[in-house]
N, CA, C and O of each residue as an XYZ file, in Angstrom:
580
protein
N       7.312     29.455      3.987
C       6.589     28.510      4.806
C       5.219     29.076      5.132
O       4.822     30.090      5.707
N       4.716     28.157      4.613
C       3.256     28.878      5.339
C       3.038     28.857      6.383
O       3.866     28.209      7.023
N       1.779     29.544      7.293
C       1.362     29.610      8.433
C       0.050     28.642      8.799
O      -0.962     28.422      8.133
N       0.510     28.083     10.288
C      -0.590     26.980     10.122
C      -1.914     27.515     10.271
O      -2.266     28.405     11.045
N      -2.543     26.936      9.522
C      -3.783     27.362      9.883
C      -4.862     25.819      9.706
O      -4.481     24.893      8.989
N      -6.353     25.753     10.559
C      -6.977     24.976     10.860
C      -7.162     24.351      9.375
O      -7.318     23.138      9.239
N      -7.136     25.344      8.138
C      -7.752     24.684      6.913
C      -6.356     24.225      6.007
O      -6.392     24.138      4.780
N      -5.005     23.921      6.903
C      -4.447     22.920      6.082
C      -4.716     21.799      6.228
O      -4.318     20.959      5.421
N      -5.458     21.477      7.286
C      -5.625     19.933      8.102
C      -6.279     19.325      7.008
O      -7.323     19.676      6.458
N      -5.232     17.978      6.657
C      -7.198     17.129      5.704
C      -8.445     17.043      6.365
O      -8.441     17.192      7.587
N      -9.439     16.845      5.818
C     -10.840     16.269      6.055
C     -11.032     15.681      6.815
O     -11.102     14.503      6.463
N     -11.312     15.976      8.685
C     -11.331     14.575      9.406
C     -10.541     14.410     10.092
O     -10.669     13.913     11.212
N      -9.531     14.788      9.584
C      -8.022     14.979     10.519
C      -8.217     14.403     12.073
O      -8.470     15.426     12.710
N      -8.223     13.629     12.714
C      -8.497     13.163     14.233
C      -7.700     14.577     14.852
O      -6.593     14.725     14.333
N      -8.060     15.618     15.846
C      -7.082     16.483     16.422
C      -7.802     16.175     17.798
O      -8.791     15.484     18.045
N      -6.678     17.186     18.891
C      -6.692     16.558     20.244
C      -7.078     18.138     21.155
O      -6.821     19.342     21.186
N      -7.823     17.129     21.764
C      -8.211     18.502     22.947
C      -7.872     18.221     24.745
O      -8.446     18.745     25.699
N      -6.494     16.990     24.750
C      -5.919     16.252     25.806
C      -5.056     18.087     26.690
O      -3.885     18.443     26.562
N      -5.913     18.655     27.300
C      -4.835     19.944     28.101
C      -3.660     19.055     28.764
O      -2.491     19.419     28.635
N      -3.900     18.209     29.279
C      -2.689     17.261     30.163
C      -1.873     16.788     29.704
O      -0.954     16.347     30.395
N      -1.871     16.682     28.297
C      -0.799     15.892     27.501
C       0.510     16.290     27.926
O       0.558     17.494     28.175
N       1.515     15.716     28.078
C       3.587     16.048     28.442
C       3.625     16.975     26.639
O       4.491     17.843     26.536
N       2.899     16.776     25.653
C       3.325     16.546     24.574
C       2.914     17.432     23.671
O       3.393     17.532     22.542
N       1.999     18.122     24.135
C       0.551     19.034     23.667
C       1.678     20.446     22.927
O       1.495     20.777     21.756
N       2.459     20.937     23.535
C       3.035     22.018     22.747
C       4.287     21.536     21.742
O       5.266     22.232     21.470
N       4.068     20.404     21.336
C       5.064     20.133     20.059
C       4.035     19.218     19.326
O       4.477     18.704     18.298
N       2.818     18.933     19.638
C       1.820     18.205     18.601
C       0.796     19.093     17.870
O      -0.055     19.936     18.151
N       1.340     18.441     16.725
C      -0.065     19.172     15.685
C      -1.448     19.298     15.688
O      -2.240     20.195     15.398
N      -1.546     17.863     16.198
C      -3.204     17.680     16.178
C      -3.930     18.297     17.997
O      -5.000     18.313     18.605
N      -2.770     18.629     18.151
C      -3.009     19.789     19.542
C      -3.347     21.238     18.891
O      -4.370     21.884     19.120
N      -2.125     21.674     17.907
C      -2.244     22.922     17.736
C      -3.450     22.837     16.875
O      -4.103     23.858     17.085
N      -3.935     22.216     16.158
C      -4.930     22.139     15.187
C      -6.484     22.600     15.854
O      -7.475     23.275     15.577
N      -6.022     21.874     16.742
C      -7.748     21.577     17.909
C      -7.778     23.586     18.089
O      -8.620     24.372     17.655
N      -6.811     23.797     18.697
C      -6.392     25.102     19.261
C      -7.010     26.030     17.877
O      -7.924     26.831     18.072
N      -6.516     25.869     16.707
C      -6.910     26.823     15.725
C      -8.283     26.897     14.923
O      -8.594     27.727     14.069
N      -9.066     25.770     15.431
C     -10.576     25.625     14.916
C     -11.764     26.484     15.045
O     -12.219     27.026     16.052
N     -12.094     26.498     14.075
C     -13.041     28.010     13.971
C     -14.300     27.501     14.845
O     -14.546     26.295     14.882
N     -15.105     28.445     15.557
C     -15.694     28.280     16.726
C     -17.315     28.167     16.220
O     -18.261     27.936     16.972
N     -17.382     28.359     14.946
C     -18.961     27.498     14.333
C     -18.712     25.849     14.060
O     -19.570     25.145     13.527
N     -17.946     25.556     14.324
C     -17.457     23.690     14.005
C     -17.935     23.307     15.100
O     -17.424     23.769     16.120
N     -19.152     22.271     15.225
C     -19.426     21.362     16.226
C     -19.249     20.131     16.760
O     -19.551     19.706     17.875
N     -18.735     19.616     15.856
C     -18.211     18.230     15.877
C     -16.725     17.731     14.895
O     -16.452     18.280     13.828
N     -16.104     16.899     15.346
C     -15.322     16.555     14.905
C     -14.423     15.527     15.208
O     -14.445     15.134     16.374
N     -13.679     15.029     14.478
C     -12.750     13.849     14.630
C     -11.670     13.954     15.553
O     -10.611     14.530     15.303
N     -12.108     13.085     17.197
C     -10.850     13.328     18.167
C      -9.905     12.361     17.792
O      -9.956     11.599     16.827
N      -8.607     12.521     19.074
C      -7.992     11.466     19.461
C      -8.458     11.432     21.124
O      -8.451     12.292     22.004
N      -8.792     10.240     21.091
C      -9.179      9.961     22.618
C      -7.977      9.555     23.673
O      -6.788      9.462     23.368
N      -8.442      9.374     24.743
C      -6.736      9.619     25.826
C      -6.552      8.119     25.850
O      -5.587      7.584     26.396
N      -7.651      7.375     25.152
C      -6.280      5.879     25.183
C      -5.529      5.554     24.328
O      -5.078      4.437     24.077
N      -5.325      6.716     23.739
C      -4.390      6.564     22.638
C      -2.769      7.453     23.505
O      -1.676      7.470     22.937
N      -2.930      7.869     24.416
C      -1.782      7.758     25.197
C      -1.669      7.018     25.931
O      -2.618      6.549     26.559
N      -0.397      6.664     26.090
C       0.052      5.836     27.526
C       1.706      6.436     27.755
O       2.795      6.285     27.201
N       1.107      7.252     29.004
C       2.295      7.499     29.968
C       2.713      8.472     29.213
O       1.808      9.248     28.909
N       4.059      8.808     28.664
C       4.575     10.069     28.130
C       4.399      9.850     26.458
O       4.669     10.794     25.715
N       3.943      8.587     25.919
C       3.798      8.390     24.354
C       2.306      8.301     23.514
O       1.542      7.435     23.941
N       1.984      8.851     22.738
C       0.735      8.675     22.172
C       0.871      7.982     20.718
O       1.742      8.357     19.933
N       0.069      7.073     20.441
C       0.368      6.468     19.482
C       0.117      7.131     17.850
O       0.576      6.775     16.765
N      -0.757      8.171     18.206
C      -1.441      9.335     17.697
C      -0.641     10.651     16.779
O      -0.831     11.389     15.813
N       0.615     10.265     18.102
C       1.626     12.054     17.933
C       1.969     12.409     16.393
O       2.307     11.723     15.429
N       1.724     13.826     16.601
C       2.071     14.031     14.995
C       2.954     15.056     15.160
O       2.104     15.936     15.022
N       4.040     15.714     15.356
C       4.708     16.959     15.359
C       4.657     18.149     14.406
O       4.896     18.003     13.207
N       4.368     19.237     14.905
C       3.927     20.428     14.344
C       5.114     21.395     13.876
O       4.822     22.566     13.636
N       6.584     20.918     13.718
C       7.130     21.313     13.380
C       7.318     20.444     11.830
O       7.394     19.231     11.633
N       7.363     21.888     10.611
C       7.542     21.666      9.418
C       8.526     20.347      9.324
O       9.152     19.937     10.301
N       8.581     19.726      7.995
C       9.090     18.792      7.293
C       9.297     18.745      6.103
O       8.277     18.945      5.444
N      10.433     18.517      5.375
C      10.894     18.255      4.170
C      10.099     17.756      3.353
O      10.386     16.559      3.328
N       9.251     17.950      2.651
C       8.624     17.512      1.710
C       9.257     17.707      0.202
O       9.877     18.697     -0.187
N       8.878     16.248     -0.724
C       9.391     16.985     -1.698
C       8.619     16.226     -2.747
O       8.190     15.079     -2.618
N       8.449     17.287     -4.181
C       7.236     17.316     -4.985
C       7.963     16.796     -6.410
O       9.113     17.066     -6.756
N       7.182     16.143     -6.998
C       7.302     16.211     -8.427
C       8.714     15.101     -8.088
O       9.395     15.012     -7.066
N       8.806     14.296     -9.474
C       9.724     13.477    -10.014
C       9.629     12.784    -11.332
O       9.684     11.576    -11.562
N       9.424     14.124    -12.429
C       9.363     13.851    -13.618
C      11.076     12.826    -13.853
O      11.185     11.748    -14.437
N      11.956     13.462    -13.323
C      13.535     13.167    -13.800
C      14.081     11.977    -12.887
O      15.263     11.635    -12.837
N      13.068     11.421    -12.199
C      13.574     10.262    -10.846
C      14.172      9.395    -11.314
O      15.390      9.337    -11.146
N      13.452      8.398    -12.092
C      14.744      7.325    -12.785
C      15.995      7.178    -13.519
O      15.814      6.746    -14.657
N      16.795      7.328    -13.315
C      17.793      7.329    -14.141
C      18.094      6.029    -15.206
O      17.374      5.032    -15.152
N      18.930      6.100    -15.928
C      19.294      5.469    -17.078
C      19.671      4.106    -16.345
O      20.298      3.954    -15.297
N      19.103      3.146    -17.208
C      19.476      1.815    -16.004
C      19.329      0.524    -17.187
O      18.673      0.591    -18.227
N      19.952     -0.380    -16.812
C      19.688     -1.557    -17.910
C      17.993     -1.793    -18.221
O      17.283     -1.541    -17.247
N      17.293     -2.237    -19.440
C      16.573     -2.567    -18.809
C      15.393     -3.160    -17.851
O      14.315     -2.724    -17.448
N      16.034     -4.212    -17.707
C      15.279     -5.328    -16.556
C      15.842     -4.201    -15.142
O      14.859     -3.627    -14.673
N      16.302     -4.064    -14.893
C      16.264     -3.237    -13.936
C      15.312     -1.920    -13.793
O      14.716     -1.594    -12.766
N      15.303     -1.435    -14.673
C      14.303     -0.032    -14.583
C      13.031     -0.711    -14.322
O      12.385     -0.261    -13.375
N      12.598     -1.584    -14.890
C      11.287     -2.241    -14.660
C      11.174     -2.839    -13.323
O      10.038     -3.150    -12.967
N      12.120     -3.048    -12.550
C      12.253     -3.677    -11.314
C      12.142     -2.438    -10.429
O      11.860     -2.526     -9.234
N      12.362     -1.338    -11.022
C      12.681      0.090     -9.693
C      11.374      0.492    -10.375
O      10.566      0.795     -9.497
N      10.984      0.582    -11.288
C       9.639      1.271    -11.464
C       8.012      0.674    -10.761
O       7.024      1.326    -10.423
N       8.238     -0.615    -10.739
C       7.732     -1.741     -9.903
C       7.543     -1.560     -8.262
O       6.502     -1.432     -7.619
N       8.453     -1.584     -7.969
C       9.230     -0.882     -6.291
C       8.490      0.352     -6.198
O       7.657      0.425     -5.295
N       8.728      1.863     -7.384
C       8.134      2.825     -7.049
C       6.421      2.396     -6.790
O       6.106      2.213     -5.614
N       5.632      2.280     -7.560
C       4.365      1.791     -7.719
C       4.107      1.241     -6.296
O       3.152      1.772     -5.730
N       4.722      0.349     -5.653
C       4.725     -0.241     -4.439
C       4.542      0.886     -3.518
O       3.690      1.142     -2.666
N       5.575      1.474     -3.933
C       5.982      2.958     -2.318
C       4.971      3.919     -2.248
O       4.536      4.339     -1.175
N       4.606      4.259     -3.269
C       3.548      4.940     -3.478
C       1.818      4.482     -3.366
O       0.930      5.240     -2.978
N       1.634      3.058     -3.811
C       0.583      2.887     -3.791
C      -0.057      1.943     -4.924
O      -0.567      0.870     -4.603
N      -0.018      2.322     -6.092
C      -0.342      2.156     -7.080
C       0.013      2.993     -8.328
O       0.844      3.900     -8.285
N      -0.667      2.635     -9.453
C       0.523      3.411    -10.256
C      -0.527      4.629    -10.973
O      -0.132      5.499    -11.748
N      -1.562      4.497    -10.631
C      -1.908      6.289    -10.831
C      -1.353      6.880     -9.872
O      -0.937      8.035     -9.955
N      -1.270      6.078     -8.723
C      -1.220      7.067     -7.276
C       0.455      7.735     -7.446
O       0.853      8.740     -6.856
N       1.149      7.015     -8.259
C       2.661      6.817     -8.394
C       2.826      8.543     -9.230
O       3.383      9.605     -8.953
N       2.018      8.029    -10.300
C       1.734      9.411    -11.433
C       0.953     10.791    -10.795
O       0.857     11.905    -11.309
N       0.568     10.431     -9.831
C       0.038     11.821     -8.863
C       1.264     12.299     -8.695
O       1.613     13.353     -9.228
N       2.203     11.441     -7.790
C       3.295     12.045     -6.832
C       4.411     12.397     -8.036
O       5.462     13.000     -7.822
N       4.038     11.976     -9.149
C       5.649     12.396     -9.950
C       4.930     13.722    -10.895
O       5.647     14.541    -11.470
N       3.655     13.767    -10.938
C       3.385     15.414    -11.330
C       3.703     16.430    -10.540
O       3.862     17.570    -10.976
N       3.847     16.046     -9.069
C       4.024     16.657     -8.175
C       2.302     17.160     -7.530
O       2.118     18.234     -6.958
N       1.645     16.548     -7.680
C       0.040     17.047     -7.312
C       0.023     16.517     -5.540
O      -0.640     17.105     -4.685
N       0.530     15.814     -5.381
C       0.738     15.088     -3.719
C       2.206     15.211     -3.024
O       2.963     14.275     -3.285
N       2.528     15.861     -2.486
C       3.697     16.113     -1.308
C       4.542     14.427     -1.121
O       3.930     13.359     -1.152
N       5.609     14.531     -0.987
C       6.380     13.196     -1.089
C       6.901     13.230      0.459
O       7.814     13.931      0.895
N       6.200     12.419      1.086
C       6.644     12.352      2.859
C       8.318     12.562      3.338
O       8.792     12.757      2.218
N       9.130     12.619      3.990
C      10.326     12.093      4.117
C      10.459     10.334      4.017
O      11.348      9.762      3.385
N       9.206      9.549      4.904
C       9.014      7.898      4.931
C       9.554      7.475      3.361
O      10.388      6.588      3.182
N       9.056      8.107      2.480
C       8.641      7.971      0.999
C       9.947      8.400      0.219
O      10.343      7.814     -0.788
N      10.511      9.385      0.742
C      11.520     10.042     -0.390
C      12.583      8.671      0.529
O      13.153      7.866     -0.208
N      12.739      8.537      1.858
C      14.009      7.196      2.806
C      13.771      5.960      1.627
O      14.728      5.312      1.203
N      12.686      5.781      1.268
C      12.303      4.085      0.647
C      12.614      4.466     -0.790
O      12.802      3.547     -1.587
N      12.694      5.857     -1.247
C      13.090      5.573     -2.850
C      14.481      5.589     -2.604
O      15.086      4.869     -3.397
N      15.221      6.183     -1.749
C      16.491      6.491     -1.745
C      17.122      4.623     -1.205
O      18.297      4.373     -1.471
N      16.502      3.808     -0.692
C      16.372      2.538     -0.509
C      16.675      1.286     -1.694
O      17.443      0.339     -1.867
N      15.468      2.007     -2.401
C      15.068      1.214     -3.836
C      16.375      1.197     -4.636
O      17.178      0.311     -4.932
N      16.285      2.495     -4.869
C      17.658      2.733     -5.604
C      19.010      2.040     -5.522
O      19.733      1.684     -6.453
N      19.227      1.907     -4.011
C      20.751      1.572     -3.799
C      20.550     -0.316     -3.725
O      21.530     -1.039     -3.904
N      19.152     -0.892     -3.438
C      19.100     -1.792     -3.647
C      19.347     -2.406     -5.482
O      20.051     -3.366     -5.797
N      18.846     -1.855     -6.082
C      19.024     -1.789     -7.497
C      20.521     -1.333     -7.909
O      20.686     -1.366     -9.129
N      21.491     -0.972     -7.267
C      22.595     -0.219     -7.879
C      22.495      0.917     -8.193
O      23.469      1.280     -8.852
N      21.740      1.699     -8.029
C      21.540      2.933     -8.694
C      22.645      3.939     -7.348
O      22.117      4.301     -6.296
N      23.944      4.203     -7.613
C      23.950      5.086     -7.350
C      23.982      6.369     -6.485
O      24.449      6.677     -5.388
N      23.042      7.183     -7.794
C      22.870      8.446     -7.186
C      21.745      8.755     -6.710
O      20.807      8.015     -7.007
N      21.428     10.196     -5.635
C      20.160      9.700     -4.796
C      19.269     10.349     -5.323
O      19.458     11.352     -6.011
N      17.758      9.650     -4.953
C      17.180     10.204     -5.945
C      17.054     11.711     -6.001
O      17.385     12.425     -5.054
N      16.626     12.116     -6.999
C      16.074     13.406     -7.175
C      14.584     14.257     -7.429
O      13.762     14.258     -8.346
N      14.665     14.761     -6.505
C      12.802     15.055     -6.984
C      12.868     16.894     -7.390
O      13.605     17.654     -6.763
N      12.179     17.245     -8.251
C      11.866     18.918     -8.489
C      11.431     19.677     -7.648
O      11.067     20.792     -8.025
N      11.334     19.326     -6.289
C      11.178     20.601     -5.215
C      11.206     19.994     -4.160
O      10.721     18.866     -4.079
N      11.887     20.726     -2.924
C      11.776     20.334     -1.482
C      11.565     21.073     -1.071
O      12.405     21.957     -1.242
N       9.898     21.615      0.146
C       9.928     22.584      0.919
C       9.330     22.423      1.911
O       8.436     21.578      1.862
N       9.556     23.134      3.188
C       9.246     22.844      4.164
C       7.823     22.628      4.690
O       7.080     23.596      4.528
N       7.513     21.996      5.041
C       5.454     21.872      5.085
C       5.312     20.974      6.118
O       6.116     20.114      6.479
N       3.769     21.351      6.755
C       3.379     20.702      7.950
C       2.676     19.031      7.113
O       1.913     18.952      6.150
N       3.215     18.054      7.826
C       2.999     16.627      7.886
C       1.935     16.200      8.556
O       2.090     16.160      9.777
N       0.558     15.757      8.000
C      -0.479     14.879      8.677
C      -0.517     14.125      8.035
O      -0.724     14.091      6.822
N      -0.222     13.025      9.105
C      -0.133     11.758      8.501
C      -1.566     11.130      8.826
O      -2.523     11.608      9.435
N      -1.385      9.928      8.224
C      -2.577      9.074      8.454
C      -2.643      8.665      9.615
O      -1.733      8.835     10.427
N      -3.919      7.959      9.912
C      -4.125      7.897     11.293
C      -3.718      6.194     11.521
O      -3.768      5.692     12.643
């Protein structure tokens, strides 16, 4: 597992400099703010109306997540009007279908959201067994904003 550091954050990353937050020592974009190198002058907040009360709409948790890479071997053997129907679905989950061919080289991290909806696809289609992807490891999650 790696160690967090300010330069896993994407580009922009909104992080938080809320000291009052209930929430601040299990959020990322807390610890993030915290690890920023001290020549950076500006940057992408989250502002405090993006909390209300004990929830932020913002929260990102700084504890690692299952990620998992690559899915050269994902589809299995399937009639086929069906494979074309789950390959369709993938393209969807992903984005588009270069964006699809990013995530099955494994060049882009496969969310947990992402690996729940193929494991979805599948059983909607009959398929089975769950999917399978070529690596799962633990990694910090920034999601979109």
């Amino acid at each position: 597992m790696q160690q967090l550091t300010y330069s896993l954050a994407p580009y922009n990353w909104a992080i938080c400099f809320q000291d009052d937050c209930p929430m601040k020592d299990t959020c990322l974009r807390y610890a993030i703010a915290r690890l920023m190198p001290a020549d950076i002058h500006h940057h992408n907040t989250v502002l405090p109306s993006a909390r209300q009360g004990d929830h932020c709409s913002l929260f990102a948790t700084k504890e690692p997540v299952q990620m998992a890479r690559g899915m050269k071997t994902l589809i299995p053997r399937a009639a086929h009007g069906e494979l074309s129907q789950v390959r369709e679905g993938l393209y969807a989950i992903f984005g588009s279908t270069s964006q699809y061919y990013r995530y099955r080289r494994g060049e882009w991290p496969i969310t947990p959201e992402q690996q729940r909806r193929v494991a979805q696809l599948f059983m909607k289609h009959g398929i089975k067994r769950p999917p399978h992807f070529e690596s799962i490891t633990d990694e910090y999650y920034f999601p979109d904003e």
